[in-house]
N, CA, C and O atoms as a GROMACS GRO file, in nm:
protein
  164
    1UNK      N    1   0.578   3.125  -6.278
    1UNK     CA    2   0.572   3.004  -6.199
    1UNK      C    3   0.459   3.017  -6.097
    1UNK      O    4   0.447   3.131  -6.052
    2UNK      N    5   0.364   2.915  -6.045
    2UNK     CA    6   0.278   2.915  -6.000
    2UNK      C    7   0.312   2.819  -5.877
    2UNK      O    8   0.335   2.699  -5.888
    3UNK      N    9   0.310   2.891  -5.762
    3UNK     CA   10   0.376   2.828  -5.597
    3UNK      C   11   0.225   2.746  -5.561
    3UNK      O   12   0.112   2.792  -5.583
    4UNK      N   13   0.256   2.616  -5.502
    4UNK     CA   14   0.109   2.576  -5.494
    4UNK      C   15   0.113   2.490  -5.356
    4UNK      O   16   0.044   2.392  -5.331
    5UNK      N   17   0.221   2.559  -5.264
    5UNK     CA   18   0.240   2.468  -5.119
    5UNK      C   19   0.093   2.589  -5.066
    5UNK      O   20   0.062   2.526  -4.965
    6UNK      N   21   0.040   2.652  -5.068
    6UNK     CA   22  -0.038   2.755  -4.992
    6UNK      C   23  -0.129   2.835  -5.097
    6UNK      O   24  -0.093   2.918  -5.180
    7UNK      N   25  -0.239   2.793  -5.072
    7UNK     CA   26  -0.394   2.918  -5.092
    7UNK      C   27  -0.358   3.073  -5.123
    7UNK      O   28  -0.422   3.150  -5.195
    8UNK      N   29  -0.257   3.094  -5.060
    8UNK     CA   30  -0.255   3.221  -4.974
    8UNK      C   31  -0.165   3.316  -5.014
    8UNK      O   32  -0.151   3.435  -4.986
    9UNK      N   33  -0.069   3.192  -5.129
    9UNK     CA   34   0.096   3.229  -5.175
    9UNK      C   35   0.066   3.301  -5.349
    9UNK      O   36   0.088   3.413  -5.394
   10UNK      N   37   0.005   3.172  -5.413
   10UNK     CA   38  -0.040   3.200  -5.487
   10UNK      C   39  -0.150   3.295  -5.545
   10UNK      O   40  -0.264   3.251  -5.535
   11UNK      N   41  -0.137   3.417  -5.604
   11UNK     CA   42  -0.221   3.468  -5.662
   11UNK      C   43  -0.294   3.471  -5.821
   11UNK      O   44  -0.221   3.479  -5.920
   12UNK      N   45  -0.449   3.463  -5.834
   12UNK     CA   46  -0.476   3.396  -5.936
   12UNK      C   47  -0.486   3.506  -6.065
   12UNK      O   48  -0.504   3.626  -6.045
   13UNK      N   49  -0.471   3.440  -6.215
   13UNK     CA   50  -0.422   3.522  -6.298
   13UNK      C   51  -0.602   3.672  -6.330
   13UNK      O   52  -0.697   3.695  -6.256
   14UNK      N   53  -0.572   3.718  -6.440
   14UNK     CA   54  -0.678   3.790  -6.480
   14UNK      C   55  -0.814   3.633  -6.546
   14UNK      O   56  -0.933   3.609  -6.528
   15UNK      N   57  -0.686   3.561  -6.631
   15UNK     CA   58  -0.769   3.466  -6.725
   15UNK      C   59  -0.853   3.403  -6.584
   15UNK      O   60  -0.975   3.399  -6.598
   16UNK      N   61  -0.798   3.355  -6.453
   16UNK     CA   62  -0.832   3.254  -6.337
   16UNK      C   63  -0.968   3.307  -6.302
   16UNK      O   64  -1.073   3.244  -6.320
   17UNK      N   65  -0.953   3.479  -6.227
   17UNK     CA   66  -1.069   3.542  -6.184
   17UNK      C   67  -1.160   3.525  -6.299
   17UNK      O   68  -1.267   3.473  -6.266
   18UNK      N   69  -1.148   3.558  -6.445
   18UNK     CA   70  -1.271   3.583  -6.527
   18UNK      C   71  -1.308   3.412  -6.535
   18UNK      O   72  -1.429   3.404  -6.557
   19UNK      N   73  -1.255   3.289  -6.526
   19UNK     CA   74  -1.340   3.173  -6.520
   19UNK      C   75  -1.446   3.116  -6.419
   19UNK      O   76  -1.550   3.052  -6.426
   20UNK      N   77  -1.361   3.176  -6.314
   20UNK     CA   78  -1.460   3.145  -6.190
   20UNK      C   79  -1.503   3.245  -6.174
   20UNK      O   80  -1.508   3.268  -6.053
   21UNK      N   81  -1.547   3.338  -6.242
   21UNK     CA   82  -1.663   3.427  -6.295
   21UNK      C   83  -1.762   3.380  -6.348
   21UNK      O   84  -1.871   3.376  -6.290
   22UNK      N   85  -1.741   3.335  -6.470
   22UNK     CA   86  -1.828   3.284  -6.533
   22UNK      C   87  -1.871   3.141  -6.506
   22UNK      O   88  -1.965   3.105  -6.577
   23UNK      N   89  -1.830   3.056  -6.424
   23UNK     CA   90  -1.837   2.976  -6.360
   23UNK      C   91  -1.982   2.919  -6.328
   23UNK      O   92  -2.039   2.987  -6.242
   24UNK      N   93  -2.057   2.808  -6.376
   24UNK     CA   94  -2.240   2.792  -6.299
   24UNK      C   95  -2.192   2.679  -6.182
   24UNK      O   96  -2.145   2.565  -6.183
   25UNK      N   97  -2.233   2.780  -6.081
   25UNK     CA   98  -2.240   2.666  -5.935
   25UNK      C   99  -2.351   2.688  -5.926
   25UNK      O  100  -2.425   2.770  -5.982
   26UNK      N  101  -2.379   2.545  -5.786
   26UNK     CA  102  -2.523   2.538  -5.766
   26UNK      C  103  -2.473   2.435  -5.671
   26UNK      O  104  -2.360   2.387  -5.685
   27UNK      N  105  -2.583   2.385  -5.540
   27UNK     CA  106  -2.568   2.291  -5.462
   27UNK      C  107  -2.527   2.177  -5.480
   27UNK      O  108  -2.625   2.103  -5.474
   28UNK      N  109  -2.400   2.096  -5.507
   28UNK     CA  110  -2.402   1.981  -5.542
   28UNK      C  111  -2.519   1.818  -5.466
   28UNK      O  112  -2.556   1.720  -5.530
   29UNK      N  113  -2.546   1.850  -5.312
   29UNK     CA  114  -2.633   1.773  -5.267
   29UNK      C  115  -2.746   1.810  -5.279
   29UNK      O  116  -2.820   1.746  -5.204
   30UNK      N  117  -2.812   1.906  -5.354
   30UNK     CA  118  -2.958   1.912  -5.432
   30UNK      C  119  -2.949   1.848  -5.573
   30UNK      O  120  -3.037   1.793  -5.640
   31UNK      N  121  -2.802   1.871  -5.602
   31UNK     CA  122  -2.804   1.816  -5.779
   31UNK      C  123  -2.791   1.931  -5.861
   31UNK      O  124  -2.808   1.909  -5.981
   32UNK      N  125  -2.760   2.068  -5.824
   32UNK     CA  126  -2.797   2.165  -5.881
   32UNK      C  127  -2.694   2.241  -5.910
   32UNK      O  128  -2.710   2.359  -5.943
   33UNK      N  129  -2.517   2.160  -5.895
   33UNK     CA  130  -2.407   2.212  -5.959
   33UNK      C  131  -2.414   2.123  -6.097
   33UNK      O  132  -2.454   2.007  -6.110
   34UNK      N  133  -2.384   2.177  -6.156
   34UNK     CA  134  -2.380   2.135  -6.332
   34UNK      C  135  -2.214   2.064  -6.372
   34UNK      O  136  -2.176   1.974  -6.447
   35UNK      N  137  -2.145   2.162  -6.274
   35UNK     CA  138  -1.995   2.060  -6.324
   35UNK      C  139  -2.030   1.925  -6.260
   35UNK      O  140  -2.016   1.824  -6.329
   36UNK      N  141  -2.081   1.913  -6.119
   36UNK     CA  142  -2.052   1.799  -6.018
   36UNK      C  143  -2.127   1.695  -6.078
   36UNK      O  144  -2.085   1.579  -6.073
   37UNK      N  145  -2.234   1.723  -6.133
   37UNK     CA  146  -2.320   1.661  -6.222
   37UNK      C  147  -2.239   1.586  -6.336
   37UNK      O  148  -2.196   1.471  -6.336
   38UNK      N  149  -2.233   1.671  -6.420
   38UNK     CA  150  -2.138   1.635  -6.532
   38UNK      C  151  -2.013   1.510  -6.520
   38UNK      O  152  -1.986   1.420  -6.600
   39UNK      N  153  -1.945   1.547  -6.376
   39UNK     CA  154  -1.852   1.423  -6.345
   39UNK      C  155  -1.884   1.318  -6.274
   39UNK      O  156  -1.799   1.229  -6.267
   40UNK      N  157  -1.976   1.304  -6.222
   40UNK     CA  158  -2.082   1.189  -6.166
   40UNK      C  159  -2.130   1.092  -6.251
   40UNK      O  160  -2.157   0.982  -6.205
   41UNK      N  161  -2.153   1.127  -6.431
   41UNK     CA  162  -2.201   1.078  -6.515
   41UNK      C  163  -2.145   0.986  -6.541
   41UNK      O  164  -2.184   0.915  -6.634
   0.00000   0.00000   0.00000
């Protein structure tokens, strides 16, 4: 079960850390995140 009143409660799985690993960020107010991009479209 995954507690989601608190940041702080919840700890994230192995699968969680390795996505936002691999994850491409980038500035969204330069244009230069690729998800933020993607949902703007």
């Amino acid at each position: 079960m995954i507690d989601l009143r608190s940041d702080t409660i919840t700890k994230p799985t192995r699968g969680m850390l390795e996505t936002m690993f691999k994850a491409e960020v980038g500035d969204d107010v330069y244009g230069e995140d690729p998800t933020t991009n993607y949902l703007e479209e």
